[in-house]
LOVEX-45922 format. One line per 4 residues: number of its first residue (from 1); for each residue x, y, z of N, C-alpha, C, O, CB. Coordinates in steps of 0.02 Angstrom, whole numbers, plus 50000, padded with zeros to 5 digits. Glycine has a CB too. Layout:
BEGIN
NUM> X/Y/Z/X/Y/Z/X/Y/Z/X/Y/Z/X/Y/Z  ...
//
This chain:
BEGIN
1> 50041/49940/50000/50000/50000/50000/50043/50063/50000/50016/50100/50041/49954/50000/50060  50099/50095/49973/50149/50126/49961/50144/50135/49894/50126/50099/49847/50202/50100/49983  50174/50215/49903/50159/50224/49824/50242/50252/49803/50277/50283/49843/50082/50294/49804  50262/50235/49744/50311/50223/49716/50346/50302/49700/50312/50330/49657/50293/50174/49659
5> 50389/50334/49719/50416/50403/49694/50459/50401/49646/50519/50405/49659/50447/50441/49742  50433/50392/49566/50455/50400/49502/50512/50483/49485/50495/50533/49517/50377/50398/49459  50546/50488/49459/50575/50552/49434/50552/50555/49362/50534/50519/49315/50658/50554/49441  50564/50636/49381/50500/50661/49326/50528/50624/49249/50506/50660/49204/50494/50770/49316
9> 50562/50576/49223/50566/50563/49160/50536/50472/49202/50578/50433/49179/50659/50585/49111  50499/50441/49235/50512/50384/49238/50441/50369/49221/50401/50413/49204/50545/50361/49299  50426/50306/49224/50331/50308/49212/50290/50319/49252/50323/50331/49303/50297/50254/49194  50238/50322/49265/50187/50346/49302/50222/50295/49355/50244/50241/49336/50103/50340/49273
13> 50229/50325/49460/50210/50289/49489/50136/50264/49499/50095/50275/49454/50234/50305/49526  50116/50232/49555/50051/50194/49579/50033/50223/49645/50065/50206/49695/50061/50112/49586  49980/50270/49648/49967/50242/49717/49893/50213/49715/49844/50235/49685/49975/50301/49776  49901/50149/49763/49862/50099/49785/49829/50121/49849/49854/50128/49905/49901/50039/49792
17> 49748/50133/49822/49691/50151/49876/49659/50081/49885/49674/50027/49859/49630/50214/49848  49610/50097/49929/49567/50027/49949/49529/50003/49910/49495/50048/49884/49525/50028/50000  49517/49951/49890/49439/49922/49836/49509/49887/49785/49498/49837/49751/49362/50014/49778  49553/49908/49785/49605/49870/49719/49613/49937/49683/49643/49928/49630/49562/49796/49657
21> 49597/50004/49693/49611/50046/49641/49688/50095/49656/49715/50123/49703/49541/50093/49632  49697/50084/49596/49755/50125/49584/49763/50186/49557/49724/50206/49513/49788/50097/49555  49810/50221/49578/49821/50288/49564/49889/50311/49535/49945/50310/49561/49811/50321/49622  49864/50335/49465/49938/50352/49422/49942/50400/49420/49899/50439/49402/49954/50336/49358
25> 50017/50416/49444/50048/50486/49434/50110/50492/49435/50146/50443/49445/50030/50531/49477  50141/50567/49422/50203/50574/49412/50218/50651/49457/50190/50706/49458/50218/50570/49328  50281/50617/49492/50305/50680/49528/50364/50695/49501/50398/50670/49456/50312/50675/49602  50371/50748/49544/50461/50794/49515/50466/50804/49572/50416/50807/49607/50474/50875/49460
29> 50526/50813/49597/50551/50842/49674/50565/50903/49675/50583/50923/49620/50612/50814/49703  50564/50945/49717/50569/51005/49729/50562/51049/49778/50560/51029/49836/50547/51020/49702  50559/51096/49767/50542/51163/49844/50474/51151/49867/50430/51119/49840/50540/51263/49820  50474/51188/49933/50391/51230/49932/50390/51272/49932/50435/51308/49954/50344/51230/49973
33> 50322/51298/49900/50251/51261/49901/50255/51211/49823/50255/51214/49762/50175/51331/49902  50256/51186/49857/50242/51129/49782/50172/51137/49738/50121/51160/49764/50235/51038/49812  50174/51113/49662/50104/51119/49650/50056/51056/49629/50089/51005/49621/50101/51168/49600  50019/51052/49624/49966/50999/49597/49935/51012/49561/49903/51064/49566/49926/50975/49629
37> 49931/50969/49501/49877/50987/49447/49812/50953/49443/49825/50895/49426/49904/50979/49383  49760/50958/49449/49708/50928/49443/49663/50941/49390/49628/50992/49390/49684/50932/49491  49662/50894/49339/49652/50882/49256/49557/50880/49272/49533/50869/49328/49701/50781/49213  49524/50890/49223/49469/50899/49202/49429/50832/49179/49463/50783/49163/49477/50946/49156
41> 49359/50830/49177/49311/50794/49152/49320/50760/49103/49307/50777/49045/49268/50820/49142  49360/50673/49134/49375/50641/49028/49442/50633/49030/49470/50579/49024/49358/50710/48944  49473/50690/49039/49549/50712/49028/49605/50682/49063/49595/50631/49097/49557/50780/49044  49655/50704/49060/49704/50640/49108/49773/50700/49102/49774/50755/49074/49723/50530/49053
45> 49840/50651/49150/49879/50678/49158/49923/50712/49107/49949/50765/49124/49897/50649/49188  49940/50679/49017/49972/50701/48996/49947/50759/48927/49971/50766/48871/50008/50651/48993  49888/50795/48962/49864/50853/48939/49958/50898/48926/50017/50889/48941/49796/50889/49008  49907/50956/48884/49954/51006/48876/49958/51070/48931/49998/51117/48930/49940/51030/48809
49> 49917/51060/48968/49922/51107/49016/49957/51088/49084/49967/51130/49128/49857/51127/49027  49983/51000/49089/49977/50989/49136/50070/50969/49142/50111/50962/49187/49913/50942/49147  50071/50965/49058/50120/50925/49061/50189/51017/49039/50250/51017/49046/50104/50838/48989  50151/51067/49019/50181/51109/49014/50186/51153/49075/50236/51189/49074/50163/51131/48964
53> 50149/51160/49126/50145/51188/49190/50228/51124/49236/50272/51152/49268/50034/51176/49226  50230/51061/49228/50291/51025/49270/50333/51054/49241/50371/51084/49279/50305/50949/49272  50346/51060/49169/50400/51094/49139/50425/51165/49180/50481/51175/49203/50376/51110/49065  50376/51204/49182/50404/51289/49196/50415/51251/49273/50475/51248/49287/50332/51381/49185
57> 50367/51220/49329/50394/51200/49372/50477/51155/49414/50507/51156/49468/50352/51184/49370  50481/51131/49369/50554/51092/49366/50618/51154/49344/50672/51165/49373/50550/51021/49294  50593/51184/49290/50658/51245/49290/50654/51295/49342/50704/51331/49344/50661/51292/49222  50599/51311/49394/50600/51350/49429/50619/51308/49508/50622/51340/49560/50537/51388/49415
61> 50632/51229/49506/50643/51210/49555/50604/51209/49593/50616/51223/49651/50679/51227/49572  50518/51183/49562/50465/51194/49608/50464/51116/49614/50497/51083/49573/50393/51239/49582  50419/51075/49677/50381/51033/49679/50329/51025/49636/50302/51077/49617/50365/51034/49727  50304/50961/49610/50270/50979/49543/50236/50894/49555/50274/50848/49572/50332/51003/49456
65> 50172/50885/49546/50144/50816/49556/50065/50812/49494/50035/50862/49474/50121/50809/49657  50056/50776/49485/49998/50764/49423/49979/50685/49417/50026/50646/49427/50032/50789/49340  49929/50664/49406/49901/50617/49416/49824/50596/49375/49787/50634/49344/49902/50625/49479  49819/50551/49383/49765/50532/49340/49683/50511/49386/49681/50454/49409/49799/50463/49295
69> 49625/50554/49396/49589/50525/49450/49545/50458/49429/49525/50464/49371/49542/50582/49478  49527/50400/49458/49504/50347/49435/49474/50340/49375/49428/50381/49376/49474/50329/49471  49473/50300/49308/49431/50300/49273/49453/50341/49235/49412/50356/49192/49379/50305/49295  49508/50370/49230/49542/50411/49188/49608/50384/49182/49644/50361/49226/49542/50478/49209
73> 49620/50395/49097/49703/50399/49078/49740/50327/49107/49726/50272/49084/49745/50476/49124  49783/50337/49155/49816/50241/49155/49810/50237/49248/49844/50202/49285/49942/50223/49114  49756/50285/49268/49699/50250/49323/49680/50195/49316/49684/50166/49262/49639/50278/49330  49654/50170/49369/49606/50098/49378/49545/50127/49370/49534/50187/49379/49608/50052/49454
77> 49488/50072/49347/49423/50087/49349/49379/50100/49296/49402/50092/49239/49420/50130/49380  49317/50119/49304/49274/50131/49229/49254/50191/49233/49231/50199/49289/49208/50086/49212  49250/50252/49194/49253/50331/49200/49172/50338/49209/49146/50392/49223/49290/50378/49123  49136/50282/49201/49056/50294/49191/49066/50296/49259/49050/50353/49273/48995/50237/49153
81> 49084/50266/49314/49085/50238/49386/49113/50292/49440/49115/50276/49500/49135/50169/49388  49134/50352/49419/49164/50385/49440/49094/50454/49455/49045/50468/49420/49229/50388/49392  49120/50489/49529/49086/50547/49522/49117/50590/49561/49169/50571/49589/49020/50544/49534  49096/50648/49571/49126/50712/49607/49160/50694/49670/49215/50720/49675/49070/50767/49624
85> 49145/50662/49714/49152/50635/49775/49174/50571/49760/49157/50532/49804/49093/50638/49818  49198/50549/49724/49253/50477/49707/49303/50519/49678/49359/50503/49699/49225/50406/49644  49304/50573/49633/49364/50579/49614/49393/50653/49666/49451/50673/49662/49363/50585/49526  49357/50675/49699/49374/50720/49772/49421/50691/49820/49470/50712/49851/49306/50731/49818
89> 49386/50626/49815/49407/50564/49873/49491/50532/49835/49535/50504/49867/49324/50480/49873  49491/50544/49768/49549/50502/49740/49606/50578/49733/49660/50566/49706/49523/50449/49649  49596/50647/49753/49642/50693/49743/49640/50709/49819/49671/50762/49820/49627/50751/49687  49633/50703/49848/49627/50713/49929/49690/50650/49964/49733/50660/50007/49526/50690/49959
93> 49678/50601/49934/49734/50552/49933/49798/50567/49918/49848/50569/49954/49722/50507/49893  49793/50575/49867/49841/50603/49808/49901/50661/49851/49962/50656/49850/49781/50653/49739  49853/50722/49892/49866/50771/49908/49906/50734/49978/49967/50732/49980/49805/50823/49907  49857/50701/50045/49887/50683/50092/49956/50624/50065/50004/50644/50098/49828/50657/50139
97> 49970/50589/50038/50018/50534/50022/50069/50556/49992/50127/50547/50011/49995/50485/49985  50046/50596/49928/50102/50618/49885/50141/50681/49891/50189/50696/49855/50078/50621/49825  50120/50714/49938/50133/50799/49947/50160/50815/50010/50149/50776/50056/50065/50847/49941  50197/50871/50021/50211/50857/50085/50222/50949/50087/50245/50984/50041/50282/50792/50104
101> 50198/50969/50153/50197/51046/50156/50153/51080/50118/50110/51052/50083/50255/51074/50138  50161/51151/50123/50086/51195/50081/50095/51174/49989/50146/51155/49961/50095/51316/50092  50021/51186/49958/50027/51151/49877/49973/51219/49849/49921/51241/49874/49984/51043/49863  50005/51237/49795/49953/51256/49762/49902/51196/49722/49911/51135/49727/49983/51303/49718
105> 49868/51215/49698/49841/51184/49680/49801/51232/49600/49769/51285/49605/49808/51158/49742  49814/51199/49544/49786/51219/49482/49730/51156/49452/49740/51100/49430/49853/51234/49428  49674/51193/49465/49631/51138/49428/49597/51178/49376/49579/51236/49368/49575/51097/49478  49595/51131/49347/49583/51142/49250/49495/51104/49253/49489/51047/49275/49668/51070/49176
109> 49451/51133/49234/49386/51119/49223/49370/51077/49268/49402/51087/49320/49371/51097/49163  49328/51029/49271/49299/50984/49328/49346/51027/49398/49328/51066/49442/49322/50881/49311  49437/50986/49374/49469/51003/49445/49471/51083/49467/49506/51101/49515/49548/50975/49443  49444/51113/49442/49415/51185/49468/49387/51179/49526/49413/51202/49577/49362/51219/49426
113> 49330/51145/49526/49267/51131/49579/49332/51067/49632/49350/51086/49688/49166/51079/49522  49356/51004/49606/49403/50978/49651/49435/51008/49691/49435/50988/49749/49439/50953/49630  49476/51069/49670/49529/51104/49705/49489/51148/49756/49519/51141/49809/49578/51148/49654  49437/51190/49765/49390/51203/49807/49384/51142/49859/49408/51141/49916/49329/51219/49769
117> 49346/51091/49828/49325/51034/49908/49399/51031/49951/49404/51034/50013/49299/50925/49879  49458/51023/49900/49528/50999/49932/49554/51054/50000/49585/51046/50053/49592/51002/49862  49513/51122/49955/49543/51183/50007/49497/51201/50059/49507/51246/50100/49560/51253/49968  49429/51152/50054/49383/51157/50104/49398/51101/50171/49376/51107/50229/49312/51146/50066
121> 49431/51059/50151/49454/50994/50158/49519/51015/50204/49527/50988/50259/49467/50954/50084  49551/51048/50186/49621/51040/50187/49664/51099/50188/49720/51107/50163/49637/51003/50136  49606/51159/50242/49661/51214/50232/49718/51240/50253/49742/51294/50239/49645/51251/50235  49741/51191/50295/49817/51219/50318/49854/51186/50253/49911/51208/50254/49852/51184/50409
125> 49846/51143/50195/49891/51124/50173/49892/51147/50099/49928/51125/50054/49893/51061/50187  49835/51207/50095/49834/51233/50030/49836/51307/50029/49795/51345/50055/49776/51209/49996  49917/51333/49979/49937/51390/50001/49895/51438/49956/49881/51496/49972/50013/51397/50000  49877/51405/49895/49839/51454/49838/49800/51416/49792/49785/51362/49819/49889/51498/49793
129> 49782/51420/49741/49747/51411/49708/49696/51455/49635/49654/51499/49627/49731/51391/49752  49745/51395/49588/49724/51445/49510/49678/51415/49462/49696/51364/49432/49794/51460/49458  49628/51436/49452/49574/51386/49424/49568/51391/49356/49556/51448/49336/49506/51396/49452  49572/51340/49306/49594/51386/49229/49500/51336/49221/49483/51280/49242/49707/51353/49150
133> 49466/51382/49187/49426/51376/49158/49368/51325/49207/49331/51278/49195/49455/51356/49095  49383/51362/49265/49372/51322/49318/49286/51321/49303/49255/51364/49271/49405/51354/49395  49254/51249/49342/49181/51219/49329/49142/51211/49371/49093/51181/49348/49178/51165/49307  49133/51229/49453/49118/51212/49512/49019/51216/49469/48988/51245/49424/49157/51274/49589
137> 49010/51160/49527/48956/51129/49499/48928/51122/49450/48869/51141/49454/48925/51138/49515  48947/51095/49383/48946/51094/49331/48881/51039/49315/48836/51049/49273/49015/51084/49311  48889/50964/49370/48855/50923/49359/48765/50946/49349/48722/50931/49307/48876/50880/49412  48767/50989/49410/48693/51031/49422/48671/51085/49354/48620/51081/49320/48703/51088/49501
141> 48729/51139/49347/48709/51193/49343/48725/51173/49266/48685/51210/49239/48738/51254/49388  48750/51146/49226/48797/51143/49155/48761/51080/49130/48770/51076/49069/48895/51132/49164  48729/51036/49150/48725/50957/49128/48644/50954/49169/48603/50951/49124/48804/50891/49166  48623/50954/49210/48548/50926/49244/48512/50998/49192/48494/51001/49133/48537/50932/49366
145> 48512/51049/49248/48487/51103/49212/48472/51118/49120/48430/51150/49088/48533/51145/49236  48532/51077/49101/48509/51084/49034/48506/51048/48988/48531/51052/48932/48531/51117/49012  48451/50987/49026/48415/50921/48998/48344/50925/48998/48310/50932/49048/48432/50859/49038  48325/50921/48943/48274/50912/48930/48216/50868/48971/48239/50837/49019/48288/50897/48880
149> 48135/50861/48957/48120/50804/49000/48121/50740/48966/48079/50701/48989/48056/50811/49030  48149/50721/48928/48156/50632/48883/48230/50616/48912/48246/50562/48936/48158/50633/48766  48273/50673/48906/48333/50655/48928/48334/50650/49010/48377/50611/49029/48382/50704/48900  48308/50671/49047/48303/50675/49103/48270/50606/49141/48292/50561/49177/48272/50733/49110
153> 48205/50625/49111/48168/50547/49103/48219/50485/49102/48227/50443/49146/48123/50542/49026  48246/50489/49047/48279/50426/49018/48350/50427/49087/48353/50376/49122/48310/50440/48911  48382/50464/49097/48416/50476/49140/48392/50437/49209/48427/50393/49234/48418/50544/49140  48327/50460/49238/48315/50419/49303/48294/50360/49266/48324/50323/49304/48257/50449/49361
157> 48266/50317/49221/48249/50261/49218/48295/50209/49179/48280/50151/49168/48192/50267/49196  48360/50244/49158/48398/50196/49122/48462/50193/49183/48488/50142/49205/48421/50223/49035  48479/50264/49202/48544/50277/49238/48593/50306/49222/48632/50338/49257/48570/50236/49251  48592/50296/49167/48635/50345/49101/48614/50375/49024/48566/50353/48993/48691/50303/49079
161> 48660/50428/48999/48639/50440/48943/48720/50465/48928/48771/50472/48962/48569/50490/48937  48700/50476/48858/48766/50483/48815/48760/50562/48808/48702/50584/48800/48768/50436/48734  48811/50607/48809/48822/50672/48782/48868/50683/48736/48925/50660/48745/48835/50711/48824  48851/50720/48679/48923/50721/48611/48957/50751/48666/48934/50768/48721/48922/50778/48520
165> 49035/50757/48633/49086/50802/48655/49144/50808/48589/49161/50765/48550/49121/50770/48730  49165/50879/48595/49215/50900/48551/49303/50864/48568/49353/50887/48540/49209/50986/48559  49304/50822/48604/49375/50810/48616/49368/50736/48625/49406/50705/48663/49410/50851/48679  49302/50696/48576/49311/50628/48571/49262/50591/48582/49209/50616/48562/49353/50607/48606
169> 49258/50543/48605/49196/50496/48612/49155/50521/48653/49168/50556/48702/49206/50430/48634  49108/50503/48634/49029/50563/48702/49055/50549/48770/49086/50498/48785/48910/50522/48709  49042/50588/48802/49021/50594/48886/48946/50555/48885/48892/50567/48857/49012/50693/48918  48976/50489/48943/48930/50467/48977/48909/50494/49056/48940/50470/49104/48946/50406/48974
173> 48884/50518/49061/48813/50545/49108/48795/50506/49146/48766/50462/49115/48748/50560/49075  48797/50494/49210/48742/50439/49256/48711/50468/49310/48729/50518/49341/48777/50375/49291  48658/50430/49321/48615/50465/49373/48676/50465/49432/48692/50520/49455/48534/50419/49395  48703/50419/49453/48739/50412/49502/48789/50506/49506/48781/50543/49554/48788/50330/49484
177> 48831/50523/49453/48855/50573/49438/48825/50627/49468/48849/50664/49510/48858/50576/49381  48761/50629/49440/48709/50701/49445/48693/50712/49546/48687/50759/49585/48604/50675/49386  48693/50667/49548/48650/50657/49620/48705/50675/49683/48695/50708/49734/48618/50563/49629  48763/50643/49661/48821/50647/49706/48844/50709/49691/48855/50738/49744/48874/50593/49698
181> 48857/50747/49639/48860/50792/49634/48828/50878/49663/48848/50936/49663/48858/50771/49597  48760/50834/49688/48722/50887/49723/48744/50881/49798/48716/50914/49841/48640/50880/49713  48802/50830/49814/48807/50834/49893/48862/50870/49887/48887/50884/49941/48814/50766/49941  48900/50897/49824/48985/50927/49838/48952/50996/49819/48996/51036/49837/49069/50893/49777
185> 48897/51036/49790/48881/51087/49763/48928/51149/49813/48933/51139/49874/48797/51087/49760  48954/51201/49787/48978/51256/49828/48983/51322/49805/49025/51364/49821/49037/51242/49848  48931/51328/49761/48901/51394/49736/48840/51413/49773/48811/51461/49749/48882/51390/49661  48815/51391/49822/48745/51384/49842/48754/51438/49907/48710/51467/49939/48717/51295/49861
189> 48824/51441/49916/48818/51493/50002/48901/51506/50009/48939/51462/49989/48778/51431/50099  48921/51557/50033/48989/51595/50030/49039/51543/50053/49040/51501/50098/48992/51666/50080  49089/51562/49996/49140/51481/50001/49192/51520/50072/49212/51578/50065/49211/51454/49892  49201/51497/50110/49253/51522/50141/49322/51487/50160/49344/51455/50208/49228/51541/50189
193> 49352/51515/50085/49438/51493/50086/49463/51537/50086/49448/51579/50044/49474/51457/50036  49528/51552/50145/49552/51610/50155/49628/51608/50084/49652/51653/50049/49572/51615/50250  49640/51555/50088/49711/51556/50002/49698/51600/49947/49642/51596/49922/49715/51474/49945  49730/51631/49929/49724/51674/49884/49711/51643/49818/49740/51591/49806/49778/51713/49885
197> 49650/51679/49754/49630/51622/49693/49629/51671/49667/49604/51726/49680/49566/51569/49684  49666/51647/49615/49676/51679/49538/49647/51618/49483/49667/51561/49474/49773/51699/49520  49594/51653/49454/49562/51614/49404/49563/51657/49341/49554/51718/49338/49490/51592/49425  49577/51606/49282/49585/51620/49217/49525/51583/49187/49500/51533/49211/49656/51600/49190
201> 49501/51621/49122/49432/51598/49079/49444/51632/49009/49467/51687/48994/49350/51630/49116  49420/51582/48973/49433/51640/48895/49355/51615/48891/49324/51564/48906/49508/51615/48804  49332/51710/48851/49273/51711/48839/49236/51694/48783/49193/51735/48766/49263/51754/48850  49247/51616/48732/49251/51588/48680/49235/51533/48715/49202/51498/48677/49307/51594/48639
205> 49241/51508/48766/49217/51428/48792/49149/51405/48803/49106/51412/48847/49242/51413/48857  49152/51385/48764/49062/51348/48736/49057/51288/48782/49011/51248/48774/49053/51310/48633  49089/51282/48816/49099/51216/48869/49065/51227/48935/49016/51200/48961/49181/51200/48889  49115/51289/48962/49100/51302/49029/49097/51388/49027/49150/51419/49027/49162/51266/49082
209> 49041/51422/49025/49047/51506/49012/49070/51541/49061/49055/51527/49119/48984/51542/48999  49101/51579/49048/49148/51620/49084/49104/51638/49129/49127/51629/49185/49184/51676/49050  49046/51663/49129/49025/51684/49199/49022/51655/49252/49010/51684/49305/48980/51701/49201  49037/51564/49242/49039/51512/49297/49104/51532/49333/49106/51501/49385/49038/51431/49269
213> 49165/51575/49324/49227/51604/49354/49196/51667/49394/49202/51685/49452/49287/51625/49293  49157/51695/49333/49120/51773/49407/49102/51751/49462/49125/51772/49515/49040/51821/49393  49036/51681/49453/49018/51662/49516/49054/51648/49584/49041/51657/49644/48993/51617/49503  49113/51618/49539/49152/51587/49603/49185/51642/49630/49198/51652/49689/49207/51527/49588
217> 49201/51682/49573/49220/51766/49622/49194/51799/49666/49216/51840/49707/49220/51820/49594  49136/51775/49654/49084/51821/49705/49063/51770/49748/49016/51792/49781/49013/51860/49669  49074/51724/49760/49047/51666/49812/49116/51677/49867/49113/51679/49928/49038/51567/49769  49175/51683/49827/49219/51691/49885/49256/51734/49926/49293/51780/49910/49248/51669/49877
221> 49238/51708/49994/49222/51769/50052/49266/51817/50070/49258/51845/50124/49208/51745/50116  49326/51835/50021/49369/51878/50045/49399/51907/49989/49381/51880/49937/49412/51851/50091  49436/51947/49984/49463/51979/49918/49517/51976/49894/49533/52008/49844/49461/52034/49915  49553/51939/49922/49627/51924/49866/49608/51857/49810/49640/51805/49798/49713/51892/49926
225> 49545/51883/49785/49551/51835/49717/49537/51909/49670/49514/51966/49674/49477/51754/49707  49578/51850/49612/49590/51905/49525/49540/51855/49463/49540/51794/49463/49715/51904/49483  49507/51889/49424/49501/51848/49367/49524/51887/49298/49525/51948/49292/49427/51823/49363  49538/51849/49258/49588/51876/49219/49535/51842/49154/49532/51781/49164/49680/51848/49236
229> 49496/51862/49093/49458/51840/49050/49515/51840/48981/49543/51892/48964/49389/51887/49048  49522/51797/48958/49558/51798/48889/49502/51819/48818/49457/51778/48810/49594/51714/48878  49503/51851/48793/49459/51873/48732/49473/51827/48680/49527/51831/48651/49471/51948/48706  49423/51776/48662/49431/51728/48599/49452/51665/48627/49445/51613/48595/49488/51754/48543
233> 49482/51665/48699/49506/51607/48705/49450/51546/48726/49404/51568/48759/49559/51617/48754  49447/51481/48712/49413/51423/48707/49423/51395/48784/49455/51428/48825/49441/51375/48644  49402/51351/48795/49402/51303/48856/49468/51265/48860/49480/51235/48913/49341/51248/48851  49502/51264/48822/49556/51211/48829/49617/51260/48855/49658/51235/48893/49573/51164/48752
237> 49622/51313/48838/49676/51366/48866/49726/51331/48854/49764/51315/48900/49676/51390/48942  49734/51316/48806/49816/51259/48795/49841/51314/48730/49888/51284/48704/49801/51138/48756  49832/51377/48694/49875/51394/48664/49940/51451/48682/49933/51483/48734/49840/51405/48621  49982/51460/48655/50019/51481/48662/50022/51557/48730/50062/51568/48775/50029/51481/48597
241> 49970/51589/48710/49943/51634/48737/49900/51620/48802/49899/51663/48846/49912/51661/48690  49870/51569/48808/49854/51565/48860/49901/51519/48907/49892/51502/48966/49794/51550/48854  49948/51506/48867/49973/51468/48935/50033/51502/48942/50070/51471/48980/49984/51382/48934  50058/51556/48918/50094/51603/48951/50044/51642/48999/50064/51650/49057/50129/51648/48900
245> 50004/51658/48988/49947/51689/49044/49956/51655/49103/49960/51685/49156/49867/51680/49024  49959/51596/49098/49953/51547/49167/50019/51535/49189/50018/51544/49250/49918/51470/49154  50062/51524/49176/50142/51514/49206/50139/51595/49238/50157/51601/49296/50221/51494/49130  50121/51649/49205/50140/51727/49230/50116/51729/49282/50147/51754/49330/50116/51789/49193
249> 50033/51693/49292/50002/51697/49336/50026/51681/49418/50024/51716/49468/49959/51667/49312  50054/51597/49403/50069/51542/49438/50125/51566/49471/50134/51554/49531/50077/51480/49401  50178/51614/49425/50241/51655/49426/50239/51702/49491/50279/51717/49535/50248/51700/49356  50170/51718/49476/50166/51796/49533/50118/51750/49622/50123/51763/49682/50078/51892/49471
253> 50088/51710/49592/50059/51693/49641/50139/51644/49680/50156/51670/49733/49979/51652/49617  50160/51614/49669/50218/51592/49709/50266/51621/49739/50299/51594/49784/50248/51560/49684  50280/51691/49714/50303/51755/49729/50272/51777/49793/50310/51783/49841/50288/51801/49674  50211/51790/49801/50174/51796/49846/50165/51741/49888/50191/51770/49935/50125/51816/49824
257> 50153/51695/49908/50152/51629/49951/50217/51602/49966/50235/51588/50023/50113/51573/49917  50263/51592/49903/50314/51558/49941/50407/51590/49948/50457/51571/49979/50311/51485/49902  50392/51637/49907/50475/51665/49890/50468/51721/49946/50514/51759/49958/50497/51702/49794
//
């Protein structure tokens, strides 16, 4: 039940949770505050955001950790089987086992809303937090809300339904998803994390609309958060331009927390 500390060119270590599931990821050694990336809905560790954020981290001599949450990428498990509070439960792990001292934490869509429970969870051990195109309650407000009644219908009486998606085979949907999802909701009443959040959104994302970043601005209870809107930019924030936006960002916020 030990999980294996790979260097950043080796393969994914393992860490091994209860039930038989495993957890793939890859660390780099380094200073603190170290960071964590927490990948999005579908998506997995060797994104371009995730795998270009260890990069600027390793030349700056940061701590740097990324991982795959169940049911994703070279995780254990089936991604239909997975929900807000299984994969909360599989970066909360991640965070106590693999990390050690204060972490930022960058979550990219879904892990937007993750990195919130983690810092609700876990606030002596989270120094900041940068949310790129961040999704907090998405299951409710992005996916229930905007189902029809056949799909909805079909939803409680089958358990699942299929959704297209632009980055590959549809999103499967389950009731299980929707429901559990309404127990992690945290748009509903003032978030109170005192870590400083800098969130990035380009106003072109047909995925997750930028105003789901206002909300969380205004849900949270104190004022050292920034949002920063990219004009034209899409949901994936992986071009050139936006991901200098985010290292500048990540740049100044570590400046502030840890230098």
């Amino acid at each position: 039940m030990t999980a294996l500390p790979p260097s950043a060119d080796s393969a994914p270590g393992t860490l091994a949770l209860p039930g038989r599931v495993t957890i793939a990821y890859r660390r780099t050694a380094g200073r603190a505050p170290g960071i964590v990336f927490l990948g999005g809905f579908g998506s997995d560790m060797t994104g371009t955001k995730a795998t270009r954020l260890e990069a600027f981290a390793a030349a700056r001599g940061q701590a740097f950790l990324r991982f795959d949450y169940q049911g994703h990428g070279a995780s254990s498990g089936r991604f239909e089987e997975g929900t807000i509070g299984t994969w909360a439960a599989d970066a909360l792990a991640v965070l106590d086992r693999l990390t050690e001292g204060p972490q930022i934490l960058v979550g990219s869509s879904m892990g937007g809303w993750i990195m919130l429970l983690l810092a609700l969870e876990r606030p002596e051990r989270v120094a900041g937090l940068i949310g790129l195109a961040a999704a907090p309650d998405f299951t409710e407000d992005l996916i229930w809300d905007q189902l029809g009644p056949t799909e909805r219908q079909a939803l409680q009486d089958v358990g699942r339904i299929e959704q297209p998606s632009d980055y590959g085979n549809p999103y499967v949907i389950t009731r299980d998803l929707i429901s559990d999802g309404r127990r992690h909701l945290v748009l509903r009443s003032p978030l109170r994390i005192e870590a400083p959040v800098r969130l990035i959104h380009g106003t072109a994302d047909n995925d997750v609309p930028f105003d789901r970043s206002q909300m969380l601005l205004d849900a949270l209870d104190h004022d050292d958060v920034e949002l920063t809107l990219l004009k034209n930019a899409d949901h994936r924030l992986s071009d050139e331009r936006a991901l200098g936006v985010i290292e500048a960002t990540l740049e100044r916020l570590l400046r502030q927390v840890g230098d």
